[in-house]
Structure formats: structure tokens, C-alpha cells
C-alpha positions in Angstrom: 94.8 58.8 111.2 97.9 59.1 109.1 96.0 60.3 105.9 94.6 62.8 107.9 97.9 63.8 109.2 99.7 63.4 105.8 97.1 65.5 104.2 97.6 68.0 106.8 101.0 68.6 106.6 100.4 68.7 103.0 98.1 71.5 103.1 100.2 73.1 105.8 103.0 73.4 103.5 100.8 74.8 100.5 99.4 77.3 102.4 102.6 78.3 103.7 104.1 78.3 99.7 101.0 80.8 99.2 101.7 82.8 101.5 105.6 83.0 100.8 105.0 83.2 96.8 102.6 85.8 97.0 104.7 87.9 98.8 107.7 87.5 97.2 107.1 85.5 93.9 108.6 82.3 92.8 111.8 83.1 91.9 112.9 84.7 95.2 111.4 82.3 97.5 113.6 79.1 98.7 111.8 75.7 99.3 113.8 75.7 102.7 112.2 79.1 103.5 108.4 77.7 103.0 109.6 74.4 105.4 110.1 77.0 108.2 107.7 79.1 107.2 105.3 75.6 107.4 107.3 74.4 111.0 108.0 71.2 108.7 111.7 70.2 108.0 112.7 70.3 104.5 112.5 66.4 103.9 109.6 66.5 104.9 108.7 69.2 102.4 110.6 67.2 99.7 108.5 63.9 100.6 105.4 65.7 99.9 106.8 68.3 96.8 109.4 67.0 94.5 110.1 70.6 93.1 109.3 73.8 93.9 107.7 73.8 90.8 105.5 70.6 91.8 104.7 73.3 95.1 104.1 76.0 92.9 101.4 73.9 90.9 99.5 72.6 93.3 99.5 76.6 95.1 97.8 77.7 91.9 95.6 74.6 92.0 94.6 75.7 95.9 93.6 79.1 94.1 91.6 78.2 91.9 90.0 75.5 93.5 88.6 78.6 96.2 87.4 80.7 93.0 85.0 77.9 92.0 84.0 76.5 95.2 83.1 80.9 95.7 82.0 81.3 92.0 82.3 78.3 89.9 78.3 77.5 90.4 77.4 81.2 88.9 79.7 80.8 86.1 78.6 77.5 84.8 74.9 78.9 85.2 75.5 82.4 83.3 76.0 82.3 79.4 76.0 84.9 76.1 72.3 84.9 76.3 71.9 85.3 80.1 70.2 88.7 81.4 72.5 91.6 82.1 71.6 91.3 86.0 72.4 87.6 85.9 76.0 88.2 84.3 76.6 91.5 86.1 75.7 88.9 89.6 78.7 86.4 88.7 80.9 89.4 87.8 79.6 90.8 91.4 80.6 87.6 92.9 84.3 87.5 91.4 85.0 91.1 92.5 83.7 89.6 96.0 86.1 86.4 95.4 89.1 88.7 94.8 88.4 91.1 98.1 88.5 87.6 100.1 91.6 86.4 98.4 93.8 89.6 97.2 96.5 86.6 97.3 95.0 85.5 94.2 96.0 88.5 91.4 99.5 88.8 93.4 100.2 84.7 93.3 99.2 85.0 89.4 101.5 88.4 88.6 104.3 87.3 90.7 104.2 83.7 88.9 107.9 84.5 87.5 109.4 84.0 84.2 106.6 84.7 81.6 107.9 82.7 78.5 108.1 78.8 80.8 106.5 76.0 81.3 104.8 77.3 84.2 103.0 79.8 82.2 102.1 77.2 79.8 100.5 75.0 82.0 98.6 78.1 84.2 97.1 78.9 80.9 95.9 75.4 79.6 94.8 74.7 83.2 93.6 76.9 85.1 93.1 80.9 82.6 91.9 79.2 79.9 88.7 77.6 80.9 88.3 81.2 82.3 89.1 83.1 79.7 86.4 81.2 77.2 83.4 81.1 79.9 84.1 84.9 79.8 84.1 85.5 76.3 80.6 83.4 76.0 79.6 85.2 78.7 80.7 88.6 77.3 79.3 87.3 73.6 78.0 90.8 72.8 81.2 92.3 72.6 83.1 92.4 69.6 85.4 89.5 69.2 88.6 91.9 69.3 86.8 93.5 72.0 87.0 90.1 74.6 90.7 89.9 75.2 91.2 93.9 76.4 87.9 93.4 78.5 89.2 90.3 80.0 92.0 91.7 81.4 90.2 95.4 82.4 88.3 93.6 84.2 90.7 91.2 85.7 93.1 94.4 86.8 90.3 96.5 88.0 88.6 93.7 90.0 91.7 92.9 91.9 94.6 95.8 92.6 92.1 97.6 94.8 91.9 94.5 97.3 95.6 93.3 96.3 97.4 96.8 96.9 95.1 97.6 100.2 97.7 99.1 102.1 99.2 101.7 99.1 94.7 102.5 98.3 94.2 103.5 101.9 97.3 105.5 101.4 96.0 107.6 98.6 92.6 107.4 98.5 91.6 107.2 102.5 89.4 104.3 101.8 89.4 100.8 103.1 89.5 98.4 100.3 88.1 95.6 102.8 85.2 97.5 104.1 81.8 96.1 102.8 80.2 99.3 101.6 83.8 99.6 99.7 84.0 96.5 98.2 80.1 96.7 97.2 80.1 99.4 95.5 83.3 98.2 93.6 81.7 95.3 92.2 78.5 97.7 91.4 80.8 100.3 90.0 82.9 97.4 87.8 79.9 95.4 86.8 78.0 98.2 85.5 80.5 99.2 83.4 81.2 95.9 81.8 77.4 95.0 81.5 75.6 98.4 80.9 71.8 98.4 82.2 
């Protein structure tokens, strides 16, 4: 009973760092803020996360633990000699991922400082693995080609369904519609993996 209530508050006060660091970003969030922001006091918040650093981590960890429990199956599956239809499906399914977690490209631009240790560690844990199953995947591309593809498609899969409220603004669409975010992913996928 007290694992499951230790690991409760635990994830309580993640999600709540989430939330708080995807709003504002790391620098300008306190750790006393995400304790109320979790109803937990802020010992409690220090039993469970050292630093906000230690918080930060294991929000980043939370992420990308939901994009391969979404997606993580169709990337290990889809490789440089796949069939367009099979690679533009995963890239379908990430576009899908980011429309059901717009926190993710805001929790990764408003990460802070970009020369740190945080940035180091984002990279060797969690973008690189990425960033290499996309280039096998993307092996017909020129090597020069991978890292501007990478991030086009990173950008353009994301700030549709992370900037919802400023898109329905100026295009009078709803980025969380299903017909909208469908024909996203078809419009993105078929760009990056011609028929």
C-alpha cells in the first residue's frame, strides 16, 4: 500500500512539473510552485526530487516513455529498406503522437539554457536514439540531407497541435479535430516519403 502511494505522489508531482514546465519552461518555474501545483508540500517534493533538475529529468523521461509506448513498436519495425507506405505509417503515427501530447515539442523548446548539462543528457538519452532510427529510416536521403529533414519534420509535425489556440486564430481550423489532424499527417508524410 505504501509503494502504491509513494509511487503516486511521485507521478503526481511529475505530472504536475509537466504541466508547469511546459507552460512556462524551466528556468521560470519554482520547485515550490509544482508542490502546489501537485497539492504536495515541498518536503515532500524534495523527498521524492533532489533538484529541480532531478524533476526536470524524470519529466522528459515521462515524455518519451508515452512516444514509445504510442510509437516505439512502428519505429523498431520500419527501417532504410522498408516500403514508403510502411515509413510514411510510423511517420503518420508520430504526427498522431504529437496531436495527443502538444506538451511534448513545448517541454523540449522550453528546456532552457541550450549549451548545459541538461541538453547534454536530453541528447545522449532520449534525441539521439531518435535522431539515428530516423536517418536509417530516411536512408535515401542524402546524408547532408537527414539533419534539415529531421527537424522539418520535427517543427511541422508539432507547432500545429502545440500553438492550437494562435492556428485557430489565423487559419479557422481546429488543430485537434480528426479530419485536421489526418490530413496533417497525410499532408507531412507525403511530403517526406513521396509515393
Amino acid at each position: 500500500m505504501r509503494d502504491k502511494q509513494r509511487d503516486s505522489t511521485r507521478e503526481k508531482i511529475v505530472e504536475a512539473a509537466l504541466s508547469a514546465m511546459t507552460e512556462t519552461g524551466f528556468d521560470a518555474v519554482s520547485t515550490r510552485a509544482i508542490a502546489q501545483r501537485a497539492e504536495v508540500s515541498q518536503g515532500l517534493l524534495t523527498y521524492h526530487f533532489a533538484t529541480k533538475d532531478a524533476l526536470w529529468r524524470a519529466a522528459a523521461d515521462r515524455l518519451f516513455a508515452l512516444q514509445d509506448e504510442a510509437v516505439g513498436d512502428a519505429m523498431q519495425a520500419v527501417g532504410p529498406d522498408a516500403p514508403p507506405e510502411q515509413r510514411r505509417e510510423v511517420l503518420r503515427r508520430l504526427v498522431r503522437f504529437n496531436a495527443e501530447h502538444p506538451e511534448f515539442f513545448r517541454f523540449l523548446m522550453l528546456q532552457g539554457p541550450e549549451d548545459d548539462e541538461r541538453r547534454t543528457w536530453l541528447i545522449e538519452t532520449h534525441l539521439m536514439p531518435v535522431y539515428t532510427w530516423f536517418s536509417n529510416m530516411m536512408g535515401n536521403l542524402p546524408p547532408q540531407d537527414i539533419p534539415h529533414a529531421f527537424y522539418a519534420f520535427g517543427g511541422a509535425s508539432s507547432v500545429i497541435f502545440s500553438a492550437q489556440a494562435k492556428c485557430s486564430g489565423l487559419t479557422g481550423i481546429d488543430p485537434k479535430a480528426e479530419a485536421t489532424i489526418q490530413r496533417h499527417a497525410d499532408y507531412l508524410t507525403n511530403l517526406m516519403v513521396p509515393e
